[in-house]
Backbone as numpy.savetxt, mean C-alpha at the origin, in Angstrom:
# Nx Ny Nz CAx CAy CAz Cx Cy Cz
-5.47 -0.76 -20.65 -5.54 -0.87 -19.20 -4.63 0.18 -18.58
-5.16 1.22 -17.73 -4.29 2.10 -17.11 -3.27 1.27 -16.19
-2.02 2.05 -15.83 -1.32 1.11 -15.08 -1.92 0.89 -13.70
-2.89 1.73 -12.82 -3.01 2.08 -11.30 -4.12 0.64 -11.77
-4.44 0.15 -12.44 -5.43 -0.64 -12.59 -4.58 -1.84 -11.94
-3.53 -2.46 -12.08 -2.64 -3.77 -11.75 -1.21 -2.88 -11.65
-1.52 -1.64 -10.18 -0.02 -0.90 -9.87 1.30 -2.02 -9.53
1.36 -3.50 -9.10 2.28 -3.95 -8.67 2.97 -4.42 -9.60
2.25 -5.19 -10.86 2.75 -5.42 -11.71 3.71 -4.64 -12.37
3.54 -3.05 -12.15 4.16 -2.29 -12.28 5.28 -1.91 -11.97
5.15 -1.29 -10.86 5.86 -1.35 -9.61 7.23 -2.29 -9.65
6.92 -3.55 -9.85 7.82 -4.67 -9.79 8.75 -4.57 -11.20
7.83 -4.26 -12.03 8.55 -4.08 -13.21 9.24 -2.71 -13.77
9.21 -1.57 -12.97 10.38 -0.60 -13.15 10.75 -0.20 -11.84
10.02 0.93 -11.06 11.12 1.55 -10.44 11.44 0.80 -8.96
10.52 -0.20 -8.81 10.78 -1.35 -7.72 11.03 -2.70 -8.41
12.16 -3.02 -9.04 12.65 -4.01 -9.62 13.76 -4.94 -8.46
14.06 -3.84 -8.14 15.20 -4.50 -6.56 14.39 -5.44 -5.99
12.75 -5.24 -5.84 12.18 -6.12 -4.77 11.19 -7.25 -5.41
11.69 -7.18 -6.92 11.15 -8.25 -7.57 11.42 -9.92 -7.54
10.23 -10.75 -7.59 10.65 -12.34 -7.62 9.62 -12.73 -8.72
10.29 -13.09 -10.17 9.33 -12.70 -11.27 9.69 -14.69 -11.61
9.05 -14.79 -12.17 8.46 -16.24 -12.94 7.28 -16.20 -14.60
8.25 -15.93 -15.75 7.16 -16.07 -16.88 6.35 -14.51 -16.84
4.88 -14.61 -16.09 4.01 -13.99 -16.33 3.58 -13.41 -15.08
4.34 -13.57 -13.82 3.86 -13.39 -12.76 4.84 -13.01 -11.93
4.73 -11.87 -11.13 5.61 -11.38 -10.25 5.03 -10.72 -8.97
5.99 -10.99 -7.59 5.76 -10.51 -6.43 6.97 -10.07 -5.88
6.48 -9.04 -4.69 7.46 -8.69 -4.00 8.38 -10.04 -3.28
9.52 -9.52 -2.85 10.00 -10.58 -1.78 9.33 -10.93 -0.63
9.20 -11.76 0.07 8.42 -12.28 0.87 8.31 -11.46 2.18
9.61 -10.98 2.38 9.71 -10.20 3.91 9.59 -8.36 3.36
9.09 -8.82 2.15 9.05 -7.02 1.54 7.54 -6.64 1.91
7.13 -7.78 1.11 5.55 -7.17 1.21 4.59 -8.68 0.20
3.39 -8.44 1.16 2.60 -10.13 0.42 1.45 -9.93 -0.47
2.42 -8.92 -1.78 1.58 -8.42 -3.12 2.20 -9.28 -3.97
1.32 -10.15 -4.76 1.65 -10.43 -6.67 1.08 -9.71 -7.28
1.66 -10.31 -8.38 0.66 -9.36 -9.27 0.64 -10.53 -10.86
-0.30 -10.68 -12.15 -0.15 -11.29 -13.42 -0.10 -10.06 -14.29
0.61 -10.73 -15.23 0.52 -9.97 -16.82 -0.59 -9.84 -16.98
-1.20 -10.99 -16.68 -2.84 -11.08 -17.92 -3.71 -12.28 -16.78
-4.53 -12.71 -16.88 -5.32 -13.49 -16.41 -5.62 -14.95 -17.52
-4.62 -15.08 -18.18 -4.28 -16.22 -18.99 -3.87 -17.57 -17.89
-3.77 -18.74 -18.47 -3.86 -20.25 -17.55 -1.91 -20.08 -17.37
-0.85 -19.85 -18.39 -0.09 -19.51 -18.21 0.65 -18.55 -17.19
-0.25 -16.98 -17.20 -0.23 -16.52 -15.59 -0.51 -17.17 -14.67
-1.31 -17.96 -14.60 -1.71 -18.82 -13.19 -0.79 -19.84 -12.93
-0.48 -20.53 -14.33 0.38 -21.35 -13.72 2.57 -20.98 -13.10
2.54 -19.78 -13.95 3.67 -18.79 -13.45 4.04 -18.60 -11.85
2.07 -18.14 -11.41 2.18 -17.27 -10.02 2.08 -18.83 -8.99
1.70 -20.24 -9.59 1.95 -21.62 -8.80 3.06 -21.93 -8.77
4.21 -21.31 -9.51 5.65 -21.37 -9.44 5.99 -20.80 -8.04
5.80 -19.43 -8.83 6.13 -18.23 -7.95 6.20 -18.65 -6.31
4.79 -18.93 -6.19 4.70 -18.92 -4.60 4.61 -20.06 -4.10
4.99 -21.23 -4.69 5.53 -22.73 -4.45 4.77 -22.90 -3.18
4.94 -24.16 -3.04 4.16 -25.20 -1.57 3.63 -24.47 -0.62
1.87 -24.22 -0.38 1.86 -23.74 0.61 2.26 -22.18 0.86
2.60 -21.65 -0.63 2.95 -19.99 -0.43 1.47 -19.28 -0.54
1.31 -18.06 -0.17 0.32 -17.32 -0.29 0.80 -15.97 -1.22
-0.03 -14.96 -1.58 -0.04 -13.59 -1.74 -1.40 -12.97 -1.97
-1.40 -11.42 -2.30 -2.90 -10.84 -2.40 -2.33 -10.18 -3.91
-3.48 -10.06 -4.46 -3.54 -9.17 -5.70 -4.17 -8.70 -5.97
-4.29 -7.17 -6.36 -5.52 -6.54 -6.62 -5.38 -6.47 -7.89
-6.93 -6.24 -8.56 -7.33 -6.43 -10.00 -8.44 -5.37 -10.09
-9.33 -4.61 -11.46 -9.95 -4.11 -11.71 -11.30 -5.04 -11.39
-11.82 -6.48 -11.79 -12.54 -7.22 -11.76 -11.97 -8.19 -10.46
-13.56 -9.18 -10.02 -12.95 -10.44 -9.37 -12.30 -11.65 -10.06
-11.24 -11.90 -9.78 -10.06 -13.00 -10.68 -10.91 -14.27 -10.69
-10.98 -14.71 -11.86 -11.54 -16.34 -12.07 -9.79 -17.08 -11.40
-10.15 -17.20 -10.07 -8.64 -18.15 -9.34 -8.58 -19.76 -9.88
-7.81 -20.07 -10.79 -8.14 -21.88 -10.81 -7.81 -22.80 -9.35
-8.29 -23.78 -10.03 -8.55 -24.66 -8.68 -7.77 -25.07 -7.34
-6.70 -25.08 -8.06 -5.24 -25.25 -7.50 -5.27 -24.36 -6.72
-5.67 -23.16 -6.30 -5.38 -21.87 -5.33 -6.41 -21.90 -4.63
-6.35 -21.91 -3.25 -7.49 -21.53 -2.57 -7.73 -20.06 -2.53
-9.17 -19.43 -2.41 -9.15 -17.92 -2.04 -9.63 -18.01 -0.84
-8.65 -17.08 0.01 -8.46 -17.12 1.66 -9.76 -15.99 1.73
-9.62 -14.74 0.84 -10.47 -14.13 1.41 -10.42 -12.87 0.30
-11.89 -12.18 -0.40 -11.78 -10.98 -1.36 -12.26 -9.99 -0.31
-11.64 -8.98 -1.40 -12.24 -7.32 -0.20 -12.15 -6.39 -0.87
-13.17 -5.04 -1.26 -13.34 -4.14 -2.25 -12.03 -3.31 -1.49
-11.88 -2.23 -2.37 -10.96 -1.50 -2.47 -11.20 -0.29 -3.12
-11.45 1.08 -2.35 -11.37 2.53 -2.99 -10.09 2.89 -3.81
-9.75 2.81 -4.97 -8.53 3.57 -5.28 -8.76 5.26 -5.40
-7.62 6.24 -4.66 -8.51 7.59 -5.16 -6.79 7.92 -5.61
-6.97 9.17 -6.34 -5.27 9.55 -6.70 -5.98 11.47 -6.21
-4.52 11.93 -6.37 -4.48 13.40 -6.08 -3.66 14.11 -6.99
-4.16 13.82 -8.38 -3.56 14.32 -9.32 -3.94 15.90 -9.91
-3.06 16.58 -9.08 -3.25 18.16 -8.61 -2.60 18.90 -7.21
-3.54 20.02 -7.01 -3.00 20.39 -6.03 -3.36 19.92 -4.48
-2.39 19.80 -3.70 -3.18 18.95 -2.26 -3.72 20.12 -1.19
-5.00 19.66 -0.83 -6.00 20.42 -0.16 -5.01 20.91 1.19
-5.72 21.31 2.04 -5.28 21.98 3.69 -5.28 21.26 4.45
-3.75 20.63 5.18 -4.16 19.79 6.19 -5.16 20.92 7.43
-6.05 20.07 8.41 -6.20 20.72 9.36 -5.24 20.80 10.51
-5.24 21.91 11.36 -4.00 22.09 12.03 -4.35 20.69 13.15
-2.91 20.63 13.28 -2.52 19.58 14.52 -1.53 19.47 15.54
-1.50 18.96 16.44 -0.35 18.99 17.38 0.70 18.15 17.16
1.95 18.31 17.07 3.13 17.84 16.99 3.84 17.61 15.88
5.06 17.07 15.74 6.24 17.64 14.83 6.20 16.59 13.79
5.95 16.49 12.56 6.21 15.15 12.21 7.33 14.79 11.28
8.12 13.92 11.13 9.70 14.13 11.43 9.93 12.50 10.40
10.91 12.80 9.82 11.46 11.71 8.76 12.01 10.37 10.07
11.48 9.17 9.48 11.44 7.83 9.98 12.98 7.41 9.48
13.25 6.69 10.46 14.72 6.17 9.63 14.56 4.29 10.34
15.74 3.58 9.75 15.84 2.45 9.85 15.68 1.92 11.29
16.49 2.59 12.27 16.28 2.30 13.77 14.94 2.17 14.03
14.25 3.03 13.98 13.04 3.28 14.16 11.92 2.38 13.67
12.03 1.07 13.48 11.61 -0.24 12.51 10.50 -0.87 14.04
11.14 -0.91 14.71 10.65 -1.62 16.24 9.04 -1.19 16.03
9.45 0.67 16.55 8.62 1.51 16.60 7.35 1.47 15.80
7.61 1.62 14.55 6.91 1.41 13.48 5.86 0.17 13.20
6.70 -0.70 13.71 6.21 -2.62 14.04 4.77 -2.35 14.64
5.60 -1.30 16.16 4.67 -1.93 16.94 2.97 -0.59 17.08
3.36 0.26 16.19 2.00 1.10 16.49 1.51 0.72 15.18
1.54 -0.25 13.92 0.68 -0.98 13.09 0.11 -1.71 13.46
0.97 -2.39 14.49 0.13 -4.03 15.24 -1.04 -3.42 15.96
-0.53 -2.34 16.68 -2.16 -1.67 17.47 -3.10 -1.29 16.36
-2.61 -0.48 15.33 -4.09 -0.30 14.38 -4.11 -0.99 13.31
-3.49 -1.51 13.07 -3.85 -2.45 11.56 -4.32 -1.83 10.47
-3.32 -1.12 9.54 -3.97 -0.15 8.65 -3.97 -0.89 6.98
-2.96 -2.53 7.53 -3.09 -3.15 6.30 -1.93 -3.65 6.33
-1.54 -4.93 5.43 -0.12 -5.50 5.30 1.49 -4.38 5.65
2.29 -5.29 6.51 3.39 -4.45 6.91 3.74 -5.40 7.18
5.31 -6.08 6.30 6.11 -6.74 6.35 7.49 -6.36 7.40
8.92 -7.04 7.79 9.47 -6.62 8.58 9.95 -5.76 7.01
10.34 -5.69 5.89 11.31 -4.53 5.37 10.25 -3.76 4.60
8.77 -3.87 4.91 7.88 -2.82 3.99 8.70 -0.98 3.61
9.47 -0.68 5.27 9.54 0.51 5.13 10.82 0.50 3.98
12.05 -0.19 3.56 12.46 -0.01 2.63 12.19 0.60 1.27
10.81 0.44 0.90 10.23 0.74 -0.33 9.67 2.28 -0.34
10.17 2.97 0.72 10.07 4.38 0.38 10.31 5.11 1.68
9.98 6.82 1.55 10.09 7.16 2.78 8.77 7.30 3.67
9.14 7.16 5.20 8.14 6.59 5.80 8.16 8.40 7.32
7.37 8.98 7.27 7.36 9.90 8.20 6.66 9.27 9.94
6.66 10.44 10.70 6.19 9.52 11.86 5.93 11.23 13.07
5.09 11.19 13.78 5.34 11.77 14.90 4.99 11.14 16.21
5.89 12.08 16.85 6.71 11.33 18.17 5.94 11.79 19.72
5.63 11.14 20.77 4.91 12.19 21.38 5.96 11.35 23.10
6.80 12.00 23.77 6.99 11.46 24.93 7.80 9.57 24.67
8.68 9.79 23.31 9.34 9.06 23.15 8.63 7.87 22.61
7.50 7.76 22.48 6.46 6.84 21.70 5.98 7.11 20.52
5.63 6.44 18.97 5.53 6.71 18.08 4.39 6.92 17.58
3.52 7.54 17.54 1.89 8.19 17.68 1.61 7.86 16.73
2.02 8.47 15.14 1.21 8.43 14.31 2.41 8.51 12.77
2.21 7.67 11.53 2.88 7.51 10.59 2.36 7.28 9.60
2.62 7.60 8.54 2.66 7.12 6.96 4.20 6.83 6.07
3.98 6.40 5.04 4.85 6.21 4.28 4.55 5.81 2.95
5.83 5.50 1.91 5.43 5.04 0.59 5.41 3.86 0.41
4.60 3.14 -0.14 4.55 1.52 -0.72 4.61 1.47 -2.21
3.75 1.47 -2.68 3.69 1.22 -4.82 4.77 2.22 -5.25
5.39 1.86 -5.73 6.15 3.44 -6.92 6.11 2.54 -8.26
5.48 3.34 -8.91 5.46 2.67 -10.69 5.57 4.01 -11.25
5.95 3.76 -12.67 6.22 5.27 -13.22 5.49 6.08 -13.09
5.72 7.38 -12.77 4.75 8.71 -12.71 3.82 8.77 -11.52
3.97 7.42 -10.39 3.14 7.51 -9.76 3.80 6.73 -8.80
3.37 6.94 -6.71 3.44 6.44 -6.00 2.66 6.49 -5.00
2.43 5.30 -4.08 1.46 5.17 -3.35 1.60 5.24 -1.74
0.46 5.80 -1.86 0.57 6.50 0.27 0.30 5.01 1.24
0.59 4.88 1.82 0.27 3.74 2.60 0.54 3.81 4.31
-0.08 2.78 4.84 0.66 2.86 6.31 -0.25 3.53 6.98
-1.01 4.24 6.85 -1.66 5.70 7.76 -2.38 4.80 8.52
-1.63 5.55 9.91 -2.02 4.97 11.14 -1.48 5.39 12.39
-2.82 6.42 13.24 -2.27 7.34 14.19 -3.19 6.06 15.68
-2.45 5.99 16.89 -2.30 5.91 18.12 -3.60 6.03 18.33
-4.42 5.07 18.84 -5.89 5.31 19.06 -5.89 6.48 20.45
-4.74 6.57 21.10 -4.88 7.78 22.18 -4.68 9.36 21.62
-4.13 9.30 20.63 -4.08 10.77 19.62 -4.65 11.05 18.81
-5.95 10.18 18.73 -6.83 10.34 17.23 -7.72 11.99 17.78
-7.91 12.52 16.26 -8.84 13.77 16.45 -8.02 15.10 16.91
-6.47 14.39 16.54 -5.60 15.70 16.91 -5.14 16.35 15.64
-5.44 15.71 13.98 -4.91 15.92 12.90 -3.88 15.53 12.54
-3.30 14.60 13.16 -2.11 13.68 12.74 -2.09 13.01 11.87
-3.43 12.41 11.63 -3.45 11.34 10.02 -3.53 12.51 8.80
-3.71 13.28 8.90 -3.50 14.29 8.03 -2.23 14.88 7.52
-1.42 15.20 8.93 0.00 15.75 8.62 0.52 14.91 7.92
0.57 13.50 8.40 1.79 12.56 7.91 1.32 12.09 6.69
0.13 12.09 6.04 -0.24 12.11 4.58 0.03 13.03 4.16
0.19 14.41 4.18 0.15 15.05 4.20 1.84 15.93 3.33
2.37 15.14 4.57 3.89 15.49 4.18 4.39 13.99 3.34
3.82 13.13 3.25 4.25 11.67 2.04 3.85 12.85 0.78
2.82 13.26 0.93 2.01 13.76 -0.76 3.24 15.11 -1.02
3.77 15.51 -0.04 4.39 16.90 -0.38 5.86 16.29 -1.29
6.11 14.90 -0.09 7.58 14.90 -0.76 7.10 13.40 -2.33
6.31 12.85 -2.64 5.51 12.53 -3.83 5.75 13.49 -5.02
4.78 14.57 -4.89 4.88 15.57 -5.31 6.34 16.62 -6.31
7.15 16.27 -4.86 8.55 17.03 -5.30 9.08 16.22 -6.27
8.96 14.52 -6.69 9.49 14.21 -7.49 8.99 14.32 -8.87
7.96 14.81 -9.06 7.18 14.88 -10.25 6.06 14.25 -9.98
5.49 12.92 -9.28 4.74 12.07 -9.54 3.59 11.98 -8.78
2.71 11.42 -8.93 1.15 11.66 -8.40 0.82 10.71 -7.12
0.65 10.80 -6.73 0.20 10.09 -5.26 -1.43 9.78 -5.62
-1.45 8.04 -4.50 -2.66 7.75 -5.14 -2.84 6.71 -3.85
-4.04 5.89 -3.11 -3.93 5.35 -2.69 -4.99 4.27 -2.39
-4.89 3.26 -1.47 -6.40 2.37 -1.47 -7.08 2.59 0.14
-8.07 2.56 -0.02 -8.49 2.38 1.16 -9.95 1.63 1.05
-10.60 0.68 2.17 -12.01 0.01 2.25 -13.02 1.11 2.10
-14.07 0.70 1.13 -15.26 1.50 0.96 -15.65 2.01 2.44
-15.33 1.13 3.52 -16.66 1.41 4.82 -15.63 2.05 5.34
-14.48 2.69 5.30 -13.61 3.42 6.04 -14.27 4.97 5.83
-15.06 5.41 5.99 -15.99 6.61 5.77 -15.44 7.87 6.49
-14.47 7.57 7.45 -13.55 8.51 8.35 -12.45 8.62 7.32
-11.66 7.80 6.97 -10.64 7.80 5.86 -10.62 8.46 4.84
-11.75 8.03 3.73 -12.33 8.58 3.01 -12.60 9.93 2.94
-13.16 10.86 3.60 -13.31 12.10 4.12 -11.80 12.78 4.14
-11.30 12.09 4.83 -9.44 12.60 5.04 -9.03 13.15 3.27
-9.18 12.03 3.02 -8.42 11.49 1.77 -8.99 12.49 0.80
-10.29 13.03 0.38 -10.82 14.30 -0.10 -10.98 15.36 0.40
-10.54 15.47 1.91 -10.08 16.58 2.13 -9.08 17.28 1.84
-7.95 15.93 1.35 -6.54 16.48 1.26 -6.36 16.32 0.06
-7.58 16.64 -1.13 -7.50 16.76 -2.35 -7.47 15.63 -3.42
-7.74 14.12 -2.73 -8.04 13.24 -3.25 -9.25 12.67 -3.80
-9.00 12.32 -5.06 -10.19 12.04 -5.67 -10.59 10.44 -6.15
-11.35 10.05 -6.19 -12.11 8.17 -6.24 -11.75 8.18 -7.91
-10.76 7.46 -7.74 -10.79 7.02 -9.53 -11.47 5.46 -9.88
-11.06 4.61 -9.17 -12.07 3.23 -9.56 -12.29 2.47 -8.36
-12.80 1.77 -8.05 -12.60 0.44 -7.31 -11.92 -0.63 -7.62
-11.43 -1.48 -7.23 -10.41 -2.61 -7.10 -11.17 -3.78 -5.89
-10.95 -5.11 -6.76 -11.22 -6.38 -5.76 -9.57 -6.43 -5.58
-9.72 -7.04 -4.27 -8.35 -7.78 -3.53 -8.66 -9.30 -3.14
-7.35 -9.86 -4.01 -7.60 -11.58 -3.50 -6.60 -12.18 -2.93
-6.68 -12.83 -1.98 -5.60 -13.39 -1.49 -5.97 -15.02 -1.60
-4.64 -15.58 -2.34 -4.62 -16.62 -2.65 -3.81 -17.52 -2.01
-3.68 -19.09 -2.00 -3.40 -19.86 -0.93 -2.79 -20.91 -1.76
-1.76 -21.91 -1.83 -1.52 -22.90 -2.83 -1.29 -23.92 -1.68
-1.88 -25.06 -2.15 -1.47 -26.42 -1.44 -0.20 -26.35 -0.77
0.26 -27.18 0.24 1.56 -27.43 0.67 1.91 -28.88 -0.39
């Protein structure tokens, strides 16, 4: 099994170990980190690990190569395909765009909050941006458009976050700020890779423009445990 196949499991288990909450066979981020598990294996033992894990009434999502046989005990809230593509090589040409895009820092958390809540590019916890660096550009003191890192497992980390200001779209901003995640990716040795929904067909396009390529699909499950 390649690792990008079950990246959190990963993830959790080396170079994001700080943000690990592990049980047996099953591990997730911290709760205010981010609402990923992940199993060793798909054994009754993993399942019953990740009913530890996320005790009364806890939830998380996990992505898998296949759809997870969930036992009974877990409700599934809801599955959803998943493009994985990586950019293992050189990264294509952003197209040119307007404005500066500029390293995110901790203050800047509000900011960040609140132009995800307008586009919803996918889970964003209050300390998601901890787990890597997160870029951003700025337009008239408002925060337009950002990416940042989420997964880091060995040799590899993941783009996440991309999400420009529905008033600045079509200016090349979702480009820059991927753009400059993949540059500074890159500088450490390691490959950048990321998910996005099959029907995101605008995304998609981005994402092989800027030299990314479709390595598999992935189901996503989010699971639910009794209170």
């Amino acid at each position: 099994m390649h690792p990008l196949d079950n990246p959190f499991w990963h993830a959790l288990g080396g170079p994001q170990q700080s943000w690990n909450e592990e049980t047996g066979l099953a591990r997730r981020y911290q709760r205010d980190v981010a609402p990923f598990a992940a199993l060793h294996d798909t054994s009754e033992q993993a399942w019953a690990d990740l009913g530890k894990l996320l005790g009364p009434g806890g939830g998380a999502a996990l992505f898998s190569p296949l759809a997870l046989q969930v036992p009974d005990r877990l409700t599934v809230r809801t599955r959803f395909p998943l493009l994985q593509m990586v950019l293992d090589g050189a990264a294509g040409e952003a197209p040119a765009q307007t404005g500066e895009v500029v390293p995110l820092q901790s203050s800047d958390a509000a900011a960040m909050r609140q132009l995800v809540g307008l586009t919803r590019p996918g889970p964003f916890s209050a300390r998601t941006p901890e787990l890597g660096r997160y870029v951003g550009v700025w337009e008239h003191g408002e925060l337009i458009a950002l990416a940042g890192e989420r997964a880091r497992l060995p040799g590899y980390c993941e783009v996440s976050a991309v999400c420009v200001h529905p008033q600045a779209q079509g200016r090349g901003l979702g480009a820059a700020v991927v753009q400059r995640v993949i540059e500074g990716i890159q500088a450490r040795g390691e490959v950048p890779f990321l998910h996005v929904v099959p029907e995101n067909v605008a995304a998609k396009k981005l994402y092989l423009r800027l030299g990314f390529d479709e390595r598999t699909e992935l189901v996503g499950t989010v699971v639910e445990q009794g209170a």
